[in-house]
KOLDONU-599613 format. One record per residue (C-alpha): residue in three letters; x, y, z. Coordinates in steps of 0.5 Angstrom, whole numbers, padded with zeros to 4 digits, always signed. Example, Ala and Ser with C-alpha at 12.3 -4.5 7.8 and 13.67 -1.06 7.14 Angstrom:
% KOLDONU-599613
Ala+0025-0009+0016/Ser+0027-0002+0014/
% end
This chain:
% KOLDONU-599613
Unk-0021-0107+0081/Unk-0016-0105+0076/Unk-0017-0100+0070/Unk-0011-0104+0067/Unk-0013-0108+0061/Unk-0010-0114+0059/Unk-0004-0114+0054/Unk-0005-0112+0046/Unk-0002-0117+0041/Unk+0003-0112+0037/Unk+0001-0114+0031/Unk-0006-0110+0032/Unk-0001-0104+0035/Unk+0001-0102+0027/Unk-0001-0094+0029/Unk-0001-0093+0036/Unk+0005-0094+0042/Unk+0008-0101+0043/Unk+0007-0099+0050/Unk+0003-0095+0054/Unk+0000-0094+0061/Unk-0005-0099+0059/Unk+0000-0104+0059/Unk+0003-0103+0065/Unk+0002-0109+0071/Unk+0003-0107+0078/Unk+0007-0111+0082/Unk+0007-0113+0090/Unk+0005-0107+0095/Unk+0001-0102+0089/Unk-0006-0102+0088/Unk-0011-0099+0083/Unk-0015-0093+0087/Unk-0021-0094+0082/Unk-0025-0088+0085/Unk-0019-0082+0084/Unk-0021-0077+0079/Unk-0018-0080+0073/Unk-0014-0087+0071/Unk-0009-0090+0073/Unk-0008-0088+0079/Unk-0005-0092+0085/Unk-0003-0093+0092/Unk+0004-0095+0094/Unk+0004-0099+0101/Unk+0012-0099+0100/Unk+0016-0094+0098/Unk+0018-0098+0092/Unk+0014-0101+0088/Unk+0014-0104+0080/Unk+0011-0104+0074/Unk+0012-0109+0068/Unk+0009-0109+0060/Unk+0011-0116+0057/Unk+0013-0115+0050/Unk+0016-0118+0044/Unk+0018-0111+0043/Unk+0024-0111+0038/Unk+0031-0107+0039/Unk+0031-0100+0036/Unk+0031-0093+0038/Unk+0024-0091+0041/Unk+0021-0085+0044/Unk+0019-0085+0051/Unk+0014-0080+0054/Unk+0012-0081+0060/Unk+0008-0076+0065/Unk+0008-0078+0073/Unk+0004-0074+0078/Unk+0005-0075+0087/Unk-0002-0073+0091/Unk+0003-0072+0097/Unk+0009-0073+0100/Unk+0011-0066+0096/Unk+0018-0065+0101/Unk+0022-0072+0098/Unk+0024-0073+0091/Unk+0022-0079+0088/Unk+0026-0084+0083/Unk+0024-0089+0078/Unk+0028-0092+0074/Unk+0025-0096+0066/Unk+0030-0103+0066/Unk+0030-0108+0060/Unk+0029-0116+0061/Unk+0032-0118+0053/Unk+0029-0124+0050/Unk+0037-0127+0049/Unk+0041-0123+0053/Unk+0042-0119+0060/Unk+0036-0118+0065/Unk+0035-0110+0069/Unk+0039-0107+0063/Unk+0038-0100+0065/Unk+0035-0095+0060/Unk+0033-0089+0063/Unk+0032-0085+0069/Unk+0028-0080+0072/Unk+0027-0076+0078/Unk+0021-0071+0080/Unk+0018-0068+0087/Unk+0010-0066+0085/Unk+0010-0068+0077/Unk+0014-0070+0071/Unk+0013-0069+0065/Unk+0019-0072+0060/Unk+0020-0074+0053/Unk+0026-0078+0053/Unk+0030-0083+0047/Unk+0032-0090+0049/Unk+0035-0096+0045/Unk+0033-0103+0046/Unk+0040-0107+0045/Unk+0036-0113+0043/Unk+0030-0116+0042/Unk+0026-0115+0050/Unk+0021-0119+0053/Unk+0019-0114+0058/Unk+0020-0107+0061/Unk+0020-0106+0068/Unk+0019-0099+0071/Unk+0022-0099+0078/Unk+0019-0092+0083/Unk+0023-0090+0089/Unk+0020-0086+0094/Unk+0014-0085+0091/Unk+0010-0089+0097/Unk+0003-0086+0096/Unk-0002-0084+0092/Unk+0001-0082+0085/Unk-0002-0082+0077/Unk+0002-0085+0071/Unk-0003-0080+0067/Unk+0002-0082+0061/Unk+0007-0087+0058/Unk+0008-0089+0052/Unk+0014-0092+0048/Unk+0014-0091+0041/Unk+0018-0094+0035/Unk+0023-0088+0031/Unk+0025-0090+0024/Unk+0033-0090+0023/Unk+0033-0083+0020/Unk+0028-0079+0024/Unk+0033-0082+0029/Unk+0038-0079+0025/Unk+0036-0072+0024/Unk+0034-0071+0031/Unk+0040-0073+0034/Unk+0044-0069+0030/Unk+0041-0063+0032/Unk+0042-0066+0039/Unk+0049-0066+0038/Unk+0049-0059+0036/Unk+0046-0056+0042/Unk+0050-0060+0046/Unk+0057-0058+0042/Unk+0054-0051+0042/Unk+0052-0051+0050/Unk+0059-0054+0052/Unk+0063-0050+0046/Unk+0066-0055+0043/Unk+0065-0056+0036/Unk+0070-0055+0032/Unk+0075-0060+0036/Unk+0069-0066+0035/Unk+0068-0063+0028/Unk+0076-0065+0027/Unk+0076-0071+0031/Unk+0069-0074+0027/Unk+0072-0071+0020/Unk+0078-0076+0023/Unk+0074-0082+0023/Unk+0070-0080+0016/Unk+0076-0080+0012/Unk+0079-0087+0016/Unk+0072-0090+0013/Unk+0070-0091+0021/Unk+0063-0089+0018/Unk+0060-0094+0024/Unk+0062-0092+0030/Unk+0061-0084+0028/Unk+0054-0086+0026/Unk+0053-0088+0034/Unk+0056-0083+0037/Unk+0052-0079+0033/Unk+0046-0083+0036/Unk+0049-0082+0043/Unk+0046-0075+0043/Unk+0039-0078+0043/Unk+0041-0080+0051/Unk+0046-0075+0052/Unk+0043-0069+0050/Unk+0038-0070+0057/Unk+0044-0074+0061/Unk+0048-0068+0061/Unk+0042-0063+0061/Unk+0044-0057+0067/Unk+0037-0057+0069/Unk+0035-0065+0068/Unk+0033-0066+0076/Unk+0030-0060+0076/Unk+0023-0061+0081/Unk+0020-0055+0078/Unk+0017-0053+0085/Unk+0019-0050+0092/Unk+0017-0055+0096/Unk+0022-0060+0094/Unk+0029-0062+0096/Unk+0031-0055+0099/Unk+0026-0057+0104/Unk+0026-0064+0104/Unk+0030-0063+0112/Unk+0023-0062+0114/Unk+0021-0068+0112/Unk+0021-0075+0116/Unk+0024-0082+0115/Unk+0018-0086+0110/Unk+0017-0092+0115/Unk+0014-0087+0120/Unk+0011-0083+0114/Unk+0007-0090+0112/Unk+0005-0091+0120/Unk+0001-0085+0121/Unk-0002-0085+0115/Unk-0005-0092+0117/Unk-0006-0089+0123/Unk-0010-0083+0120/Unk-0014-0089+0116/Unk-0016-0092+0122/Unk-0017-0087+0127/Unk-0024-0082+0128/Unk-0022-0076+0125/Unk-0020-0071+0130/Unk-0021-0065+0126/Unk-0015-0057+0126/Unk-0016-0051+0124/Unk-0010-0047+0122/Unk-0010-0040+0123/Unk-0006-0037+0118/Unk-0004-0029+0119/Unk-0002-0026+0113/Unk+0000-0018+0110/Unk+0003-0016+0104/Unk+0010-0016+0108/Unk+0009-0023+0109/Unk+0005-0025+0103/Unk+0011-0029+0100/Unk+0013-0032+0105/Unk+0006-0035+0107/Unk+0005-0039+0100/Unk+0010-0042+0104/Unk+0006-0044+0109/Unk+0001-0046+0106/Unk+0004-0051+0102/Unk+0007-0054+0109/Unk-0001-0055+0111/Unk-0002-0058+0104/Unk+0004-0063+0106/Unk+0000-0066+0113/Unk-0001-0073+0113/Unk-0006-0072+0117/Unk-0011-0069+0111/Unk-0018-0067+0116/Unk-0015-0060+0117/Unk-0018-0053+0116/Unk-0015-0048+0114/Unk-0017-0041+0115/Unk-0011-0034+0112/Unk-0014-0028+0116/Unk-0011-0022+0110/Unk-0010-0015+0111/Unk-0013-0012+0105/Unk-0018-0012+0101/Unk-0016-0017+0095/Unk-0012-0023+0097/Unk-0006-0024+0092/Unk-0007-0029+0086/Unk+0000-0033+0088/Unk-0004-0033+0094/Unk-0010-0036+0092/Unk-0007-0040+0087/Unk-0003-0044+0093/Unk-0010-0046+0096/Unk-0010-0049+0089/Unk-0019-0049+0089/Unk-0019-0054+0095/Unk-0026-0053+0100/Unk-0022-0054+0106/Unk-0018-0047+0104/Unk-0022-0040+0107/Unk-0020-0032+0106/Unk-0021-0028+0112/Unk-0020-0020+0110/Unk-0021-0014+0113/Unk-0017-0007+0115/Unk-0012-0010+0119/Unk-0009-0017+0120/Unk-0012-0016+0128/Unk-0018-0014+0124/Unk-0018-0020+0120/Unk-0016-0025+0125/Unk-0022-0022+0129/Unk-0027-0024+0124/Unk-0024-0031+0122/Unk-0024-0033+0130/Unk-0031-0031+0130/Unk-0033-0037+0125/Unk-0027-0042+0126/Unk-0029-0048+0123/Unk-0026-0053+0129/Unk-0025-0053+0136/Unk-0018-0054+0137/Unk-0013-0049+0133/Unk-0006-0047+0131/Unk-0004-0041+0130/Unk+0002-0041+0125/Unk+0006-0036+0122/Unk+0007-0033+0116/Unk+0014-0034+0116/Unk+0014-0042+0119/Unk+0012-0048+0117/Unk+0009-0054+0120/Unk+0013-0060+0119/Unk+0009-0065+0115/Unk+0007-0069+0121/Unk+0005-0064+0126/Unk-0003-0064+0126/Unk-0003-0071+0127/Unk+0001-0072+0133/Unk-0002-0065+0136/Unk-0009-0069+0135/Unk-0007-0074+0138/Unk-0004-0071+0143/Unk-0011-0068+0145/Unk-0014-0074+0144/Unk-0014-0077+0151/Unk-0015-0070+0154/Unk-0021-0067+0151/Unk-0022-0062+0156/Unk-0015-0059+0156/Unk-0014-0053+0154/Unk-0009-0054+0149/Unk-0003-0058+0147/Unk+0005-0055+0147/Unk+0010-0057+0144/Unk+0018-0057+0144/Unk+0020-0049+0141/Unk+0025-0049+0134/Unk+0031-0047+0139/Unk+0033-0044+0145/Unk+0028-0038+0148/Unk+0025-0039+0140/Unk+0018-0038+0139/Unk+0013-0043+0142/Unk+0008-0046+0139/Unk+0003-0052+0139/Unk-0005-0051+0140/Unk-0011-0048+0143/Unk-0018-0048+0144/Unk-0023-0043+0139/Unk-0026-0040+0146/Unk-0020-0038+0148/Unk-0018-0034+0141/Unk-0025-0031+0140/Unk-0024-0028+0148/Unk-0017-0025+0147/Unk-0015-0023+0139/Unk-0020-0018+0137/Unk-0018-0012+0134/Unk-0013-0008+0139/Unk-0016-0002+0142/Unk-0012+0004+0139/Unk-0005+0004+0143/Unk-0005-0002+0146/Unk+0000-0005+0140/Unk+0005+0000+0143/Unk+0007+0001+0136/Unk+0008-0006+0134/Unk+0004-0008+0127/Unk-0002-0011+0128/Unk+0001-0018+0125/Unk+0006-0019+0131/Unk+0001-0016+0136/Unk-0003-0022+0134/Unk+0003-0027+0134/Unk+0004-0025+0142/Unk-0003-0025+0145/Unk-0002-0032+0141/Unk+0003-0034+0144/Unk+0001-0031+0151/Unk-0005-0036+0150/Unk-0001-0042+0150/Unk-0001-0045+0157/Unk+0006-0047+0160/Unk+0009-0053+0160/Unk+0007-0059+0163/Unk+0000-0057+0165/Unk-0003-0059+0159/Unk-0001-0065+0154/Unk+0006-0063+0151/Unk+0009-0066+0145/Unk+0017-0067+0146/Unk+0018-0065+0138/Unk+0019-0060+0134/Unk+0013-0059+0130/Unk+0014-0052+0126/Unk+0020-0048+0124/Unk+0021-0041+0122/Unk+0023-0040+0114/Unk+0030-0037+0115/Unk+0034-0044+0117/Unk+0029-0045+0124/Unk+0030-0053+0123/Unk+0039-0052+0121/Unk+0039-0048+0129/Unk+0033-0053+0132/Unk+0038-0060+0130/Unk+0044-0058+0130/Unk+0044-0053+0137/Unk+0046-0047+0134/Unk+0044-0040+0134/Unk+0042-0034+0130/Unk+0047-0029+0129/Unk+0046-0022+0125/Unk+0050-0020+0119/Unk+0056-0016+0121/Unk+0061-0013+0118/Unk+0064-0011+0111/Unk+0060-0013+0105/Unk+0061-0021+0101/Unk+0059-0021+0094/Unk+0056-0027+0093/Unk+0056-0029+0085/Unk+0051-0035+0083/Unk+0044-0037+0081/Unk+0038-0040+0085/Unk+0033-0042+0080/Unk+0032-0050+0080/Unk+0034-0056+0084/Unk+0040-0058+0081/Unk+0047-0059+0084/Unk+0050-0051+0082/Unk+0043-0048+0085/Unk+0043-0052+0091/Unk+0050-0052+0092/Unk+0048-0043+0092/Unk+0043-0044+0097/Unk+0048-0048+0102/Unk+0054-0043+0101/Unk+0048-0038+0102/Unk+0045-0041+0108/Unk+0052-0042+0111/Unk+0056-0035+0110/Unk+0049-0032+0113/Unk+0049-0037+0119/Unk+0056-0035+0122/Unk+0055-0027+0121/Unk+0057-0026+0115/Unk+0054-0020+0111/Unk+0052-0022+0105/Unk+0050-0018+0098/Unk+0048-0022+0091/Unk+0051-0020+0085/Unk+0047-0016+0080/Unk+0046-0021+0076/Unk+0045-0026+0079/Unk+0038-0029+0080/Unk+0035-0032+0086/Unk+0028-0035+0086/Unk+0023-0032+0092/Unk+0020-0039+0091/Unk+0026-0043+0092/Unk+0030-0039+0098/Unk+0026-0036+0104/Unk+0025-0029+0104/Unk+0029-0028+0111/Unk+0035-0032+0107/Unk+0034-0027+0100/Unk+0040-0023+0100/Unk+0040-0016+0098/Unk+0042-0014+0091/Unk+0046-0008+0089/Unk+0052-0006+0085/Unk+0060-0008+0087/Unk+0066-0004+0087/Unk+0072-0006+0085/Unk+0074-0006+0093/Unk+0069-0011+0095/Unk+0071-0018+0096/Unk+0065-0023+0092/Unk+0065-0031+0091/Unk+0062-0034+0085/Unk+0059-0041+0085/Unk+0059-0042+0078/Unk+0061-0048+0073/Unk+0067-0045+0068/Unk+0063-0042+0063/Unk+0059-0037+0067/Unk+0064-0034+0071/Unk+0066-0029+0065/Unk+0059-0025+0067/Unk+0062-0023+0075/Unk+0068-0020+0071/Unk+0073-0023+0076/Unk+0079-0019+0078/Unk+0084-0020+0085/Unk+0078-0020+0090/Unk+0075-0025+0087/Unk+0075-0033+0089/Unk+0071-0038+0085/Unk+0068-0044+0087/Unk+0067-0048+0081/Unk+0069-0055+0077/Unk+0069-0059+0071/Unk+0068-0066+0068/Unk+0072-0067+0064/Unk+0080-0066+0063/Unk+0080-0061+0059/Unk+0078-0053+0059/Unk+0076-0048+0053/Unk+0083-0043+0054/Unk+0077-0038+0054/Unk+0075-0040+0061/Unk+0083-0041+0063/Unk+0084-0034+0061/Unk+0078-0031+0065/Unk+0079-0035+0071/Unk+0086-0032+0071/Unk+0083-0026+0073/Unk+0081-0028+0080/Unk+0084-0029+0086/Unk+0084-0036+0087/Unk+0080-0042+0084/Unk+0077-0048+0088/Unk+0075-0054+0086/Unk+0072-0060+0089/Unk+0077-0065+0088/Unk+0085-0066+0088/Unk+0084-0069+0080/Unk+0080-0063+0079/Unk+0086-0058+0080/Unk+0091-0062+0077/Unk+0087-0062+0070/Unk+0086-0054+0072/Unk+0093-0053+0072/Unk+0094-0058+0066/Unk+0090-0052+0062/Unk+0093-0047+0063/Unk+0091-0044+0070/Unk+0096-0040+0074/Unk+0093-0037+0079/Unk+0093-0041+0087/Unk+0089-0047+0087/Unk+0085-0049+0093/Unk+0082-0056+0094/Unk+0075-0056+0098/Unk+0070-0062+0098/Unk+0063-0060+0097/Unk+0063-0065+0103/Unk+0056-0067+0106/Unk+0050-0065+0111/Unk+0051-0068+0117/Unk+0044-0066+0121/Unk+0041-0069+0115/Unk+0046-0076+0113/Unk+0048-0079+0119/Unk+0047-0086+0123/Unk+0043-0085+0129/Unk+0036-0090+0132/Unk+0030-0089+0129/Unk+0026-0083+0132/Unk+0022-0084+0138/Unk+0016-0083+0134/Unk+0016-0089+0130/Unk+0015-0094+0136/Unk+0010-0089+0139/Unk+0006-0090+0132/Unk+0007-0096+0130/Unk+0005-0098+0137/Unk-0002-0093+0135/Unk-0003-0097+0129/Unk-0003-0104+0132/Unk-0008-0102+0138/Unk-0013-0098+0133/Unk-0014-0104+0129/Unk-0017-0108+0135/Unk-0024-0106+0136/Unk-0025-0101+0142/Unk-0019-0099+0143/Unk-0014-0092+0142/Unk-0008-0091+0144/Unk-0004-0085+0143/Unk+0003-0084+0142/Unk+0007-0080+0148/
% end
């Protein structure tokens, strides 16, 4: 049953929104879930899927707001797009574009060119439960529009420091009697405003598109979760170690559980100390299938927890690793054909890595109790913990093994598992890397690339002072420490133009950085001068450096692209193994397991 109502005339709108949530019409492969917690919640069997809202809605500014929110799938970036089909003109006239990962919440202005007999809101991705807890379209007269967009466009100038020369060039035109066209692009701040906001793709959390290589291809995704819905639940319990060493990290990985498309786990933080973080506690977000353990000493608390597990089979994950969002599913399914084996192992992260798959409760309550005094050997009880975990796991081919890897270590594990390289240990004279981790755009996710880089060949890397790094956003093991630079200290600043003046570059410095436009503030030429060398991404971009005024050697580096993530290649093994589960589960009295 939809909770969508039939289309209101417009005439009896005169107080309230043209369009609202209760006038969009779902399109194929979507259907409403009338028992979630609130309305207009639905289920994507597609990873894109449609609404509609039929008008007439006539032409005019409007003001959009707009509230999504994803139930799983948190690792992938979903895209909707809002079209116009005009009742005279153009059909797909593109009005707006919207990017988020857990949630979004925007409030956007959009003009209707014409009359329009119907919007169509298009989601990319979003495959899934997912709430359109808000949206709504409302007229904005001429002169709110107005005075919005000129203090808009003011921010805009004031942000990219071009106010006078548009004061100038705007002054031109008033006096040339062009009142028209300076009326709209004064308007056009309406739009630009957010278009050419720094953070407009921001995703808002951890587990967003830094970590989307953990993620796997949506056909599979959609095949297991049908496979789940049809299978008897075979329920894991997780295993969770953690101390205050670790505690960052460990929010991490409960969020990798909370990512399973698999939902019948239980997951169990053993703590070390008597009360568990707040941003710890705050990650299990309330959900009953959560429990803290705690005790004097993780091993204590591992005791504990083990004597009370709330399922037989159990994975013991790291604090500083992560499942990759199918893992229970296949380490179940692994076991399901073998009830009595002893576990289920799978392929370690990398060559002589850590191993990692599932054992039996017994098993654990037999070997991790507490460590008599010197049986540690000195080593914290966290790691006494993790090998005697490890020593459990029975070796290959004696008991079902998952050709997969299916949990990977925080610093980079999936970047050495797929692309077949190994750590290697900062060494050598210090790099001072200059640039800022704080949300998911291009600038901060081009840091966290150049950092992750640098620090898998060796480089021995130091951040900025005043640079700022999010711990949610960058895996404790890649957080570079910060201290003071001297002059002799060679850095590299990843930073767009008008910020490169906060690293004081002088003859040790190379910045990385680019522009949009062909033309650049003689205040940014005069401090890129001071560096060593500049590089951009592009050969039009150095011609338009050098066209402004900048002196200093010019380097031409395309940003270029991750080909352990974009590639062409077959579909995985996994796909045809749970397509195949799929097919069989849905007849009566049969179940088949992939591998």
């Amino acid at each position: 049953m939809s909770p969508v109502a039939a289309p209101r005339p417009l005439a009896r709108r005169a107080r309230g929104p043209v369009v609202s949530a209760f006038d969009l019409r779902p399109g194929p492969h979507v259907e409403a879930v009338p028992d979630a917690a609130g309305p207009h919640t639905w289920r994507a069997a597609a990873p894109h899927v449609a609404f509609t809202a039929d008008g007439p809605i006539p032409a005019g500014w409007y003001r959009l707001s707009v509230r999504l929110r994803a139930a799983d799938r948190f690792g992938v970036r979903k895209a909707g797009t809002l079209f116009a089909d005009l009742s005279d003109g153009p059909t797909g006239v593109r009005l707006e574009a919207f990017e988020w990962n857990r949630e979004l919440a925007e409030v956007v202005f959009v003009e209707l060119p014409g009359p329009t007999r119907r919007l169509r809101l298009e989601l990319a991705h979003a495959d899934g439960l997912f709430t359109v807890a808000r949206f709504e379209l409302r007229p904005v007269g001429s002169l709110p529009a107005l005075v919005r967009a000129v203090r808009l466009k003011l921010g805009l100038l004031a942000a990219y420091r071009n106010f006078w020369p548009v004061v100038r060039k705007g002054g031109g035109l008033l006096a040339r009697g062009r009142f028209a066209e300076v009326r709209r692009k004064i308007l056009k701040g309406l739009t630009d405003s957010r278009s050419l906001r720094l953070d407009v793709t921001m995703a808002g959390e951890a587990d967003a598109a830094l970590w989307r290589r953990q993620t796997i291809p949506t056909d599979v995704a959609a095949a297991i979760r049908a496979a789940v819905a049809v299978a008897e639940p075979l329920p894991v319990a997780v295993l969770l170690p953690a101390d205050g060493a670790t505690a960052d990290a460990a929010r991490m990985a409960v969020a990798s559980v909370f990512r399973q498309l698999n939902p019948h786990w239980q997951l169990v933080v053993a703590w070390a100390g008597d009360a568990v973080p707040d941003a710890l506690a705050a990650a299990a977000r309330g959900d009953s299938r959560v429990r803290f353990v705690t005790g004097d000493s993780v091993a204590d608390a591992v005791g504990k927890a083990v004597a009370d597990l709330p399922c037989d089979p159990v994975v013991v994950l790291p604090p500083d690793w992560e499942l990759r969002e199918h893992a229970l599913f296949r380490l179940a399914e692994a076991l399901r054909p073998a009830p009595a084996a002893a576990g289920v192992t799978a392929d370690a992260p990398e060559e002589g890595g850590s191993r990692f798959g599932l054992v039996r409760a017994g098993m654990l309550r037999q070997s991790l109790t507490p460590p008599r005094r010197g049986d540690a050997g000195g080593e914290s009880s966290l790691s006494y913990v993790l090998r005697r975990h490890a020593a459990l796991l029975p070796a290959r081919g004696a008991v079902p093994h998952v050709a997969e890897t299916l949990a990977l270590p925080l610093a980079g594990g999936s970047l050495a598992a797929r692309g077949g390289l190994s750590p290697v240990h900062p060494a050598g004279p210090p790099l001072v890397l200059g640039g800022d981790v704080l949300r998911i755009n291009g600038y901060d996710h081009f840091v966290f690339a150049v950092l992750r880089g640098l620090l898998s060949v060796g480089v021995n890397v130091r951040r900025h002072p005043v640079s700022v790094i999010r711990p949610d956003l960058v895996p404790p093991a890649l957080q570079p420490p910060s201290g003071p630079r001297s002059p002799d200290t060679p850095q590299l600043v990843v930073t767009p133009p008008f910020l490169v003046h906060r690293y004081a570059p002088d003859a040790r410095t190379a910045v990385y950085t680019m522009w949009e436009t062909d033309r650049l503030d003689p205040a940014w030429v005069r401090t890129l001068n001071r560096a060593a060398v500049v590089i951009v991404p592009s050969e039009w971009g150095r011609d338009c450096f050098r066209a402004n005024g900048v002196t200093v050697p010019l380097e031409v580096v395309p940003l270029g692209y991750d080909p352990l993530t974009f590639h062409p290649g077959p579909t995985p093994v996994i796909a045809s193994e749970t397509i195949s589960l799929v097919a069989r589960a849905s007849k009566p009295g049969v179940v088949d397991h992939p591998g």
